[in-house]
C-alpha positions as a Markdown table, in Angstrom:
| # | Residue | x | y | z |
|---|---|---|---|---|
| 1 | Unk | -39.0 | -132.1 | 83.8 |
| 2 | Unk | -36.3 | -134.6 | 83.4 |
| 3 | Unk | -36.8 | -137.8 | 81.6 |
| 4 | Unk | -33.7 | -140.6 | 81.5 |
| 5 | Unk | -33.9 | -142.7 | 78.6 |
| 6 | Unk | -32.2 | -146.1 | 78.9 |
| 7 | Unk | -31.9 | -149.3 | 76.9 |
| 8 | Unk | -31.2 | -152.9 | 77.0 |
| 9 | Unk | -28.2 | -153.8 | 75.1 |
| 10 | Unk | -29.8 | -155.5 | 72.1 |
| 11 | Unk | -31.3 | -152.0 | 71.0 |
| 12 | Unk | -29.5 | -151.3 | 68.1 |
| 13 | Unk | -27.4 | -148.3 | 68.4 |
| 14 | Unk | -28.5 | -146.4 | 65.2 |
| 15 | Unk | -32.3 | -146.7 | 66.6 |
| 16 | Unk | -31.6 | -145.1 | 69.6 |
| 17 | Unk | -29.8 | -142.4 | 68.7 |
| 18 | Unk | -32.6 | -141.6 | 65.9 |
| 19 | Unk | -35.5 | -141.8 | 68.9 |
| 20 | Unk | -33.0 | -139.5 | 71.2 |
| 21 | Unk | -32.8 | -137.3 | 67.6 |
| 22 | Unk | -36.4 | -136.9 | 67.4 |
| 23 | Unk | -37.1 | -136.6 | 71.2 |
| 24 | Unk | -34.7 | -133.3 | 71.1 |
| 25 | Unk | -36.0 | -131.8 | 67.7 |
| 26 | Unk | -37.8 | -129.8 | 69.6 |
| 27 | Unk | -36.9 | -127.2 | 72.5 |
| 28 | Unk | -38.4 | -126.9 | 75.5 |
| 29 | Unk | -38.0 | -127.6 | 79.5 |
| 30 | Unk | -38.8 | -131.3 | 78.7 |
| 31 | Unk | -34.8 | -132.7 | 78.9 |
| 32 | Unk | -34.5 | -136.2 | 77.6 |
| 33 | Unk | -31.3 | -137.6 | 79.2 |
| 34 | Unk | -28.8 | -140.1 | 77.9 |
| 35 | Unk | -25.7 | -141.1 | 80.1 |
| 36 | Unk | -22.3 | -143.8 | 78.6 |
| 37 | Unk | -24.6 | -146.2 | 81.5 |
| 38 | Unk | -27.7 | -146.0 | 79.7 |
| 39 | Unk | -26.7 | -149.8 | 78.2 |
| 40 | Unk | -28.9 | -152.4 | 81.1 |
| 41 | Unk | -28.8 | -156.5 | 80.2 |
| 42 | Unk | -30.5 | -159.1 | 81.5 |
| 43 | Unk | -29.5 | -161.9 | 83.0 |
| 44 | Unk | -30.7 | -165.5 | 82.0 |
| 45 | Unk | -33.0 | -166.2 | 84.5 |
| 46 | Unk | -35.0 | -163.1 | 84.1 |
| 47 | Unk | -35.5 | -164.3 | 80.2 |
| 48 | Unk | -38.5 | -167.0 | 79.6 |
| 49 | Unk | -39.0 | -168.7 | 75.9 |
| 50 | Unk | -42.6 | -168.6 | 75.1 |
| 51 | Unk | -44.5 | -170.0 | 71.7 |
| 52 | Unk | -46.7 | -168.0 | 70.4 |
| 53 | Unk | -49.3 | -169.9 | 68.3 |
| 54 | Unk | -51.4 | -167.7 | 66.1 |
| 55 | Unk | -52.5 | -163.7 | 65.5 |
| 56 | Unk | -54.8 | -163.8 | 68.0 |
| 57 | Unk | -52.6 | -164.8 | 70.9 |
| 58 | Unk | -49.7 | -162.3 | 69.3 |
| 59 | Unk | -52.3 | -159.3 | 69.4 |
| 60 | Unk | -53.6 | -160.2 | 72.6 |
| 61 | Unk | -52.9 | -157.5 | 75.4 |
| 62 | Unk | -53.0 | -159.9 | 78.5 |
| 63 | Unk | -55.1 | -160.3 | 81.7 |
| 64 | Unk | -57.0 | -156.9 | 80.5 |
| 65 | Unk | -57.9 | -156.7 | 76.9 |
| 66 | Unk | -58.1 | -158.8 | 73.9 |
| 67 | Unk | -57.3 | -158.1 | 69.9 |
| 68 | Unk | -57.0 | -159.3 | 66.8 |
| 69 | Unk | -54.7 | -158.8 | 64.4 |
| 70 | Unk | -53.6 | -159.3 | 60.8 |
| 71 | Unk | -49.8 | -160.0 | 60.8 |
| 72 | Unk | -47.1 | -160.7 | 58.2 |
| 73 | Unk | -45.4 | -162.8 | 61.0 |
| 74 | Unk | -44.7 | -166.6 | 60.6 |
| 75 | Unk | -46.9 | -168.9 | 63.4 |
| 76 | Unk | -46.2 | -170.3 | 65.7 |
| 77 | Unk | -43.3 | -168.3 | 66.6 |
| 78 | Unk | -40.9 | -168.5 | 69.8 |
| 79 | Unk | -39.7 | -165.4 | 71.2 |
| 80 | Unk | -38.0 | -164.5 | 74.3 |
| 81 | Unk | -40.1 | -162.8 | 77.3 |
| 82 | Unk | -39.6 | -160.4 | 80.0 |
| 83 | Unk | -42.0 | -160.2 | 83.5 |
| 84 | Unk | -43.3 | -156.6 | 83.7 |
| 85 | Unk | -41.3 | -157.4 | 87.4 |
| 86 | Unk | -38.1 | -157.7 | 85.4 |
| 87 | Unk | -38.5 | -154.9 | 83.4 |
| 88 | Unk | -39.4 | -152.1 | 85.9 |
| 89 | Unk | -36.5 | -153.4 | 88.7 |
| 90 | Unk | -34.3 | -152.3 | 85.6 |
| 91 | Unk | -35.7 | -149.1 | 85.7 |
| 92 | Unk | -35.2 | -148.6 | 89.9 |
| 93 | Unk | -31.5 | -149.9 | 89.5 |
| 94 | Unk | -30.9 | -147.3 | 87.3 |
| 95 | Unk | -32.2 | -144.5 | 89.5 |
| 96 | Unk | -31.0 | -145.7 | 92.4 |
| 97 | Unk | -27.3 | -145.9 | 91.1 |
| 98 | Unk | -27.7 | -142.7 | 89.9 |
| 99 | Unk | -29.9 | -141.3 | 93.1 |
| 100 | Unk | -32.2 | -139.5 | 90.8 |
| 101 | Unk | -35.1 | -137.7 | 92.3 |
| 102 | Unk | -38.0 | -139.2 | 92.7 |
| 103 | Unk | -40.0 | -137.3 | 90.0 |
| 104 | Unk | -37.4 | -138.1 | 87.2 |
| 105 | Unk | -39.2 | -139.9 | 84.7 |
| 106 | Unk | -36.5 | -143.2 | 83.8 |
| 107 | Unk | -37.8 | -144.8 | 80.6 |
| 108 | Unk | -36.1 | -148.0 | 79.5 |
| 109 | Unk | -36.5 | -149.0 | 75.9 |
| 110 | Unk | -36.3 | -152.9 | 75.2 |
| 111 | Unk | -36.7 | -155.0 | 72.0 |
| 112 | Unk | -37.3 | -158.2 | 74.3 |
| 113 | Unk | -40.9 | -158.8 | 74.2 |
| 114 | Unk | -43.3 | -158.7 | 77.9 |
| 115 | Unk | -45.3 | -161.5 | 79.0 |
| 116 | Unk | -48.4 | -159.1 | 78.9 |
| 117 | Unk | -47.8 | -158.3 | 75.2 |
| 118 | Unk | -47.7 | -154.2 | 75.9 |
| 119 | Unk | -46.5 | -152.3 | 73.2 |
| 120 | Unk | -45.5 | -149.7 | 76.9 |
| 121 | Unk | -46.4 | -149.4 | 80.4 |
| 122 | Unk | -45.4 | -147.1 | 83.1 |
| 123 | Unk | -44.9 | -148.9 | 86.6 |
| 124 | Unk | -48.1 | -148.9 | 89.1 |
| 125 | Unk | -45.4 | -149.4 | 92.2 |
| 126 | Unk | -43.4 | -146.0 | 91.1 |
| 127 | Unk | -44.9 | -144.2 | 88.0 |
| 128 | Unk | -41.9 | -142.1 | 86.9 |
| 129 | Unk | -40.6 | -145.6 | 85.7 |
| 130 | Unk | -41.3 | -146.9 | 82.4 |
| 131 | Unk | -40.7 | -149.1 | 79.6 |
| 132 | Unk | -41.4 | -149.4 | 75.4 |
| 133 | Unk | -41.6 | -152.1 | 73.8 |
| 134 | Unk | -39.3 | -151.4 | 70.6 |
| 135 | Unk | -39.8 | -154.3 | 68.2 |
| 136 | Unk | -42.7 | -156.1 | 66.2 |
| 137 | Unk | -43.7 | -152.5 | 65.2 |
| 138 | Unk | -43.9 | -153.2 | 61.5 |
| 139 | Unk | -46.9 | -155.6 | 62.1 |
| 140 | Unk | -48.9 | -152.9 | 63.2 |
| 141 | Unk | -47.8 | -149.9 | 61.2 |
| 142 | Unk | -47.0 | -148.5 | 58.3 |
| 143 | Unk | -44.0 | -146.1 | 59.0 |
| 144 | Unk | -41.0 | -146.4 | 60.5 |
| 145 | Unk | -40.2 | -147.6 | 63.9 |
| 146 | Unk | -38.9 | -144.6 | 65.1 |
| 147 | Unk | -41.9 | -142.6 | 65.4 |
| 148 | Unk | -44.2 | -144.8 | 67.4 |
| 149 | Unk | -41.5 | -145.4 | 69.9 |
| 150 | Unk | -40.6 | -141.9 | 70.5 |
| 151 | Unk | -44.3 | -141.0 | 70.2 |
| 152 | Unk | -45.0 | -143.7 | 73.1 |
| 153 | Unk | -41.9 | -141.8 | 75.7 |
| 154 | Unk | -44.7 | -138.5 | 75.4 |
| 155 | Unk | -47.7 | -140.6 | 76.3 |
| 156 | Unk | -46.0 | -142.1 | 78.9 |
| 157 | Unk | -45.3 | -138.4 | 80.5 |
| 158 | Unk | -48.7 | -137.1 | 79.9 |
| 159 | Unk | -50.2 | -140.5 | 81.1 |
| 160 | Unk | -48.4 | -140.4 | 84.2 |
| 161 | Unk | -50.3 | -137.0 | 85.1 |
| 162 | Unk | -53.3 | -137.8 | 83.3 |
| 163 | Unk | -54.2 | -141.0 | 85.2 |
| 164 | Unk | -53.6 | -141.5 | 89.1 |
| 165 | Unk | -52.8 | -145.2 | 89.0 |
| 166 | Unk | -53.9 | -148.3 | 87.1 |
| 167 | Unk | -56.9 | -148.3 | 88.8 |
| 168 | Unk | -58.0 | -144.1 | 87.5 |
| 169 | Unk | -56.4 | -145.5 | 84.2 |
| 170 | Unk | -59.1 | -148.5 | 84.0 |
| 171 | Unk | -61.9 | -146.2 | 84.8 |
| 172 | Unk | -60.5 | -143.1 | 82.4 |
| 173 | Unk | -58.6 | -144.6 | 79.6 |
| 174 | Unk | -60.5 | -144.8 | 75.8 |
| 175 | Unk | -61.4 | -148.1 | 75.0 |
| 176 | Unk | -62.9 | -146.9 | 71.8 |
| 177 | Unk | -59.8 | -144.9 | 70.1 |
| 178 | Unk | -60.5 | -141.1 | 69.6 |
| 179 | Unk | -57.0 | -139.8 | 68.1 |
| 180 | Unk | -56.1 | -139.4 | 71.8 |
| 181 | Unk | -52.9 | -140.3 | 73.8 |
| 182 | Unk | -55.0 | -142.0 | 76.3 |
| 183 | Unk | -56.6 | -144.8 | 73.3 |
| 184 | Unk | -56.3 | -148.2 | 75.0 |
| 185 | Unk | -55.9 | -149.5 | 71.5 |
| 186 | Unk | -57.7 | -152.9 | 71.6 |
| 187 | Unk | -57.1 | -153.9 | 68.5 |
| 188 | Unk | -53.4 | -152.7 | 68.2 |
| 189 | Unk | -53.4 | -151.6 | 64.3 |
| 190 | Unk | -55.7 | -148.7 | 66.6 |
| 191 | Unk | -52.3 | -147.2 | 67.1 |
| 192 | Unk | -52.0 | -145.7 | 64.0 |
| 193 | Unk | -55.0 | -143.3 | 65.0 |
| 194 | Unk | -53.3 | -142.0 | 67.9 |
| 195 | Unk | -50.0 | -141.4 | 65.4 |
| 196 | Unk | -52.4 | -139.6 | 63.3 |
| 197 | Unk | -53.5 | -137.0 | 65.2 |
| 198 | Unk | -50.8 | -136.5 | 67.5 |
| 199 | Unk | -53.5 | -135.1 | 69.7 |
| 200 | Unk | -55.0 | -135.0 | 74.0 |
| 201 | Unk | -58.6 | -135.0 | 74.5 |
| 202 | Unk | -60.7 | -132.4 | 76.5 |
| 203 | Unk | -61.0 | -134.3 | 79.3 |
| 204 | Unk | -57.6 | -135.8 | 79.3 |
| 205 | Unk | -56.3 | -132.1 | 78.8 |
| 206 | Unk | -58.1 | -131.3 | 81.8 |
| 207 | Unk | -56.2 | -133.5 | 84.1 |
| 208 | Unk | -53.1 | -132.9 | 82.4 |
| 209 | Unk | -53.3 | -128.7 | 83.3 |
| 210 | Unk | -54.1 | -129.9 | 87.0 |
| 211 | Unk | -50.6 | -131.4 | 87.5 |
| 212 | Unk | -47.7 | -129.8 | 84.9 |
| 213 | Unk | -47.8 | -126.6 | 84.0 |
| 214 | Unk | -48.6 | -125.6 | 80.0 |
| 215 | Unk | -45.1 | -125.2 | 79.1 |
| 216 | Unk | -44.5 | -129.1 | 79.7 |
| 217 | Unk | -47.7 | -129.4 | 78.1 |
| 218 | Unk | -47.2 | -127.6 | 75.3 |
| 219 | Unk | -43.4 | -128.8 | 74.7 |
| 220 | Unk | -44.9 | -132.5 | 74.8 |
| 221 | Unk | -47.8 | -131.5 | 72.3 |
| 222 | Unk | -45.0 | -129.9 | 69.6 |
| 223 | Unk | -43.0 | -133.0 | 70.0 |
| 224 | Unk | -46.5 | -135.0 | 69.3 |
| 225 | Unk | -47.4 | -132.7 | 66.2 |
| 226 | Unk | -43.5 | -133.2 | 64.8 |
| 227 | Unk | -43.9 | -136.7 | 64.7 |
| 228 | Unk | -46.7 | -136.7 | 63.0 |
| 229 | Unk | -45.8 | -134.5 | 60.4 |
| 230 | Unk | -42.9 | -136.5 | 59.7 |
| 231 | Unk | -44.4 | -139.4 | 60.0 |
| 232 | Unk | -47.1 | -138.6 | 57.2 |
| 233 | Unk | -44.9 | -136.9 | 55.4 |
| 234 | Unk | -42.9 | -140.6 | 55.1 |
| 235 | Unk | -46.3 | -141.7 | 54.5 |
| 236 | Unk | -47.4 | -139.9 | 51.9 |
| 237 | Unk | -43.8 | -139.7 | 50.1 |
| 238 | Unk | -45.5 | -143.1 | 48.8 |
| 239 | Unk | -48.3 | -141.6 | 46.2 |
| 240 | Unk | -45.6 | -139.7 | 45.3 |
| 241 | Unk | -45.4 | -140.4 | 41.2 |
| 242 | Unk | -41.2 | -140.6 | 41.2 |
| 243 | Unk | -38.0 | -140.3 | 43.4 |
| 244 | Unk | -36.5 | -137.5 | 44.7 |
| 245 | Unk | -33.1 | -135.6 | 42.9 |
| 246 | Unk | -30.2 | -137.1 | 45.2 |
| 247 | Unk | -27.9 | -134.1 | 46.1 |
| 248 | Unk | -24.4 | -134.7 | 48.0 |
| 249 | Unk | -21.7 | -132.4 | 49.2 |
| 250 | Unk | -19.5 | -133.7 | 51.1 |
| 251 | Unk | -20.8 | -134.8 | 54.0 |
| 252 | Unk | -24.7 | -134.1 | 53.7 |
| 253 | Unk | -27.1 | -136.5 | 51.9 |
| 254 | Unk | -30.0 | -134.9 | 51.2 |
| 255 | Unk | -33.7 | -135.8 | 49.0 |
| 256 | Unk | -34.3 | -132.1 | 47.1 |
| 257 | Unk | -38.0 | -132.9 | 46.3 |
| 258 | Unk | -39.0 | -134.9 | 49.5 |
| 259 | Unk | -38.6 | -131.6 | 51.8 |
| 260 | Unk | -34.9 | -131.6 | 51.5 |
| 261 | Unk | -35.2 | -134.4 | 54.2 |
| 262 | Unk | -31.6 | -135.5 | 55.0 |
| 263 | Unk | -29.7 | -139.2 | 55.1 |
| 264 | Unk | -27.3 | -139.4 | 57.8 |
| 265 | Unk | -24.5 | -141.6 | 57.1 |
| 266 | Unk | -20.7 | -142.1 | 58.4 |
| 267 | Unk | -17.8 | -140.9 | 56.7 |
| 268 | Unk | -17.1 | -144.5 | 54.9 |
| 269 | Unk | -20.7 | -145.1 | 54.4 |
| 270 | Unk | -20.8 | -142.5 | 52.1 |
| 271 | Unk | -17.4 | -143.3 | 50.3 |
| 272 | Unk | -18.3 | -146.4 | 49.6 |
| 273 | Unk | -22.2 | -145.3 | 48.3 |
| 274 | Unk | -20.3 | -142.9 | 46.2 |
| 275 | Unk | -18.5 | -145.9 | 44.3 |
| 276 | Unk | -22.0 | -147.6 | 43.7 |
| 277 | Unk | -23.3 | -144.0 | 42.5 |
| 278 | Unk | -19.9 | -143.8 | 39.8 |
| 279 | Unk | -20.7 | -147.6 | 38.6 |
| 280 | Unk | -24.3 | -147.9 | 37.7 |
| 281 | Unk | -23.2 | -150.5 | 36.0 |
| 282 | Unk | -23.3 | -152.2 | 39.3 |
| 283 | Unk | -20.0 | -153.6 | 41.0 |
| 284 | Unk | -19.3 | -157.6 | 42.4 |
| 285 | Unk | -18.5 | -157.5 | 45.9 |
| 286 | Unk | -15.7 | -159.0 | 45.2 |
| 287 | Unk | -14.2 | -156.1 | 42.8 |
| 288 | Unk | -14.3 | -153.4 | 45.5 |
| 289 | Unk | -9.9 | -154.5 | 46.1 |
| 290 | Unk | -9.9 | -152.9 | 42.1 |
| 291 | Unk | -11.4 | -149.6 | 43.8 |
| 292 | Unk | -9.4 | -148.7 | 46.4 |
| 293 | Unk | -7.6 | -145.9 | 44.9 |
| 294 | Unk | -11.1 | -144.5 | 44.8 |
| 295 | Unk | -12.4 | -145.1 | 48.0 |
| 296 | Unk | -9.6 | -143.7 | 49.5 |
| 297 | Unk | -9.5 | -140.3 | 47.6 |
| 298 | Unk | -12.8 | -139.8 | 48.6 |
| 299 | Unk | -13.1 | -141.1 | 51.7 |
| 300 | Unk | -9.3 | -138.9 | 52.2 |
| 301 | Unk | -11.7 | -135.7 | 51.0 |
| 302 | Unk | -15.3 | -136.5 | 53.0 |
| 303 | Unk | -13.4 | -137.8 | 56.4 |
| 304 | Unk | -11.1 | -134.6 | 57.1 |
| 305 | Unk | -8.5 | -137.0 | 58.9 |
| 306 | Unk | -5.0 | -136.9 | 58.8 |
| 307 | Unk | -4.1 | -140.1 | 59.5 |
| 308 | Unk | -2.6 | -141.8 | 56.3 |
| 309 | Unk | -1.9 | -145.1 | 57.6 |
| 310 | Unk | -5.6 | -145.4 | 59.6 |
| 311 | Unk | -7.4 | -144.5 | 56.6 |
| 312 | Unk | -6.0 | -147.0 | 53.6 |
| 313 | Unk | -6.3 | -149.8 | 57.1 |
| 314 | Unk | -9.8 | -148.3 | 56.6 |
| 315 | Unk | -10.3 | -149.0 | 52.9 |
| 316 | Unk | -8.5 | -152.0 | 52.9 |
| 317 | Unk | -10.6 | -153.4 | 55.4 |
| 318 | Unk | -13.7 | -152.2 | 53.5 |
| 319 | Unk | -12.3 | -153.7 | 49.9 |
| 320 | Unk | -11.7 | -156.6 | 51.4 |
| 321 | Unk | -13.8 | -159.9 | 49.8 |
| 322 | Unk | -13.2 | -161.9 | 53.1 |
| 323 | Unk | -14.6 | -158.4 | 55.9 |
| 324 | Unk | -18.1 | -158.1 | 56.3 |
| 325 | Unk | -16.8 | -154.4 | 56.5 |
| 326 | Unk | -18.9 | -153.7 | 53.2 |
| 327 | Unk | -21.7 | -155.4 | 53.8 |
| 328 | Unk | -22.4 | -154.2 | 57.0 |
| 329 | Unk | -22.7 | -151.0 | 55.5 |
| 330 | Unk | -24.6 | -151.2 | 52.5 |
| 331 | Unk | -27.0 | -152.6 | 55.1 |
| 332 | Unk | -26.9 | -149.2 | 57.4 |
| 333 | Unk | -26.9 | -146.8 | 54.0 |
| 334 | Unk | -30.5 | -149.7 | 53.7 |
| 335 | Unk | -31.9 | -149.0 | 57.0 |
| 336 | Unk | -31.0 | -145.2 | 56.8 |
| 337 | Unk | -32.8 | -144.6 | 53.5 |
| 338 | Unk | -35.8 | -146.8 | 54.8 |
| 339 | Unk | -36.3 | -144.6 | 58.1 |
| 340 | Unk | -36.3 | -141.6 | 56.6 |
| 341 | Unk | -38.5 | -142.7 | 53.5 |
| 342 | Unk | -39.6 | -146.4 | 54.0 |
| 343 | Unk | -39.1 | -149.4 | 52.3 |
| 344 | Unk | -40.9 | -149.1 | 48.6 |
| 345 | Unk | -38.7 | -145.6 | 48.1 |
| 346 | Unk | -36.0 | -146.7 | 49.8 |
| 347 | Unk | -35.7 | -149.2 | 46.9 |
| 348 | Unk | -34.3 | -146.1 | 44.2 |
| 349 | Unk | -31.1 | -145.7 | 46.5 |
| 350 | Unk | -30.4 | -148.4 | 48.3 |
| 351 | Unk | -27.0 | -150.7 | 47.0 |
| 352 | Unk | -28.9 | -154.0 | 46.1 |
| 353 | Unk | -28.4 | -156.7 | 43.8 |
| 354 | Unk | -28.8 | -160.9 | 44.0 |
| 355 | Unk | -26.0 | -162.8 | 45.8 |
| 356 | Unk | -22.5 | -163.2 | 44.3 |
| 357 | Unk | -24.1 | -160.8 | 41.2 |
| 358 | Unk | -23.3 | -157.0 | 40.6 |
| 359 | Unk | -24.5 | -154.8 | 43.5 |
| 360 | Unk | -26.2 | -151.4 | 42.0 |
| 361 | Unk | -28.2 | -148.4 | 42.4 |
| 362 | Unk | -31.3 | -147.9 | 40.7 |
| 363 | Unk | -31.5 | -144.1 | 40.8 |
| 364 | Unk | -31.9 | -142.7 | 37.2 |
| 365 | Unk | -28.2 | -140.6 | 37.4 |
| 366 | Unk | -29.8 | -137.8 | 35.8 |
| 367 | Unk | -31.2 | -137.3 | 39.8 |
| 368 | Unk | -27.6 | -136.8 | 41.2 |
| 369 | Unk | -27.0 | -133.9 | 42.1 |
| 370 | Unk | -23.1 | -134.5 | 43.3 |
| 371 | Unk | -21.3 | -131.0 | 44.8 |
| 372 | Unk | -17.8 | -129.9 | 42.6 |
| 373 | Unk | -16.4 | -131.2 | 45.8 |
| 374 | Unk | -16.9 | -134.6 | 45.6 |
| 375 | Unk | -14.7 | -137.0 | 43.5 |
| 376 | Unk | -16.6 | -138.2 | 40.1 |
């Protein structure tokens, strides 16, 4: 079974590749495809403005169910919409530039909202096409992003073969949520359940065993079971009484106590988190042009590249008071500690301080657990 994954271009880069991450954790004849032409836009036309006015209307799944909600969002609010129309003639482009076969599953993942309010749908007209819905996650949930979304690409595959059509999905689907990947989720907090238990029902498993054979099954359920593990492992990392020992070699970022769970960052990410981590006195943005002989030993040492000149343009671009080089990536080293273990954690590593004051870590040093080959 093939399934393409495509996105429109204001998916942010370091999401996708974390959903494709998680979608291939685990192996099996399931393939989750990404091509360089996997980027789709849209063009004006195919955009509408709409207001939305109050919860209700925001957690309102249109023309077939309705739900309330309790959201941290702002009302009204105006956000940009896309038809369902739009959405799935994306998804037919794509195959038919590519002349996939007609049981290819091509999945596009969008963070413009749809005028039905769908957190996914796959497309009555042709079923192997798809979409997810990849934003206004946090008003539902309470992990990170991530999870749901790659959580919703499996229920789209085993919905396909669970349901023939909207109309068997009307008839079948759980309007009452059981843990089961075919929940409706009225209310759409619901979700969580289904994230929970990671799980098919009897009957649902019944169909499914009619139309894919178990190994697709089963390679779908242990992609469902990882994501909930991790996902409640993130979850629970919350009761925990104290943050994890740090530990850093090179270029590996990893929490000891929180299951050795790993931070991915970039080469000059980490060079410049390594400065913050040797100053917990905290440094002023403006001070990083006193570091560069720092940054550039270490980023010399965690990079591996040869190329003098290209590296100190590197570091001088990142010390630089007038680049947003630096602040764009204390905000990534942010949003990489957060989706690994959310926000409130998150808060012991991050780089953070008020504006035009000392930027600092938090961590209690006595947690670093720096490798002899790193500069300190």
């Amino acid at each position: 079974m093939r399934v393409h994954i495509i996105r429109s271009q204001e998916v942010d880069d370091d999401k996708f590749i974390q959903i494709l991450d998680l979608l291939n954790a685990v192996p099996g004849p399931v393939e989750f495809l990404v091509n360089d032409e996997a980027v789709v836009d849209f063009d004006k036309n195919e955009i509408r403005s709409n207001w939305i006015h109050n919860e209700e209307q925001f957690g309102k799944q249109k023309k077939l169910f309705y739900c309330t909600t309790s959201l941290s969002a702002e009302m009204p609010m105006k956000r940009d919409e896309l038809s369902w129309s739009s959405l799935f003639n994306k998804c037919t482009q794509y195959r038919i530039r590519h002349q996939l076969a007609p049981n290819e599953f091509v999945i596009l993942l969008t963070d413009m909202a749809n005028d039905k309010n769908w957190f996914a749908s796959l497309d009555d007209q042709m079923p192997y096409n798809g979409f997810i819905h990849t934003d206004d996650w946090n008003h539902f949930i309470d992990c990170p992003e991530k999870f749901p979304i790659a959580y919703e690409v499996i229920a789209l595959i085993l919905q396909k073969h669970i349901f023939n059509g909207w109309a068997d999905m009307r008839l079948k689907v759980h309007d009452r949520p059981i843990g089961c990947v075919s929940d409706m989720c009225i209310n759409k907090k619901e979700v969580m359940l289904k994230l929970r238990t990671g799980d098919v029902c009897k009957d649902c498993m019944s169909e499914l065993e009619k139309k894919i054979g178990i190994a697709e099954i089963n390679h779908c359920l242990n992609i469902m079971e990882m994501l909930r593990e991790r996902m409640m492992f993130v979850r629970n990392r919350k009761s925990y009484l104290g943050p994890s020992r740090l530990h850093i070699s090179g270029k590996e970022i990893r929490l000891k106590d929180f299951n050795n769970a790993e931070i991915k960052l970039r080469p000059l990410e980490i060079t410049l988190y390594l400065l913050f981590l040797k100053h917990p006195e905290g440094l002023y943005m403006s001070s990083l042009c006193d570091h560069k002989q720092e940054l550039y030993d270490a980023y010399a040492l965690i990079s591996g590249k040869d190329d003098v000149q290209e590296m100190k343009q590197r570091i001088d671009d990142l010390a630089n008071i007038l680049s947003e080089s630096a602040t764009q990536k204390i905000s990534r080293i942010k949003k990489a500690f957060e989706e690994v273990i959310g926000s409130e954690l998150a808060q012991h590593y991050i780089i953070k301080g008020p504006h035009g004051k000392e930027k600092k870590i938090a961590l209690d040093r006595s947690l670093l657990l720096l490798a002899d080959s790193n500069p300190h």
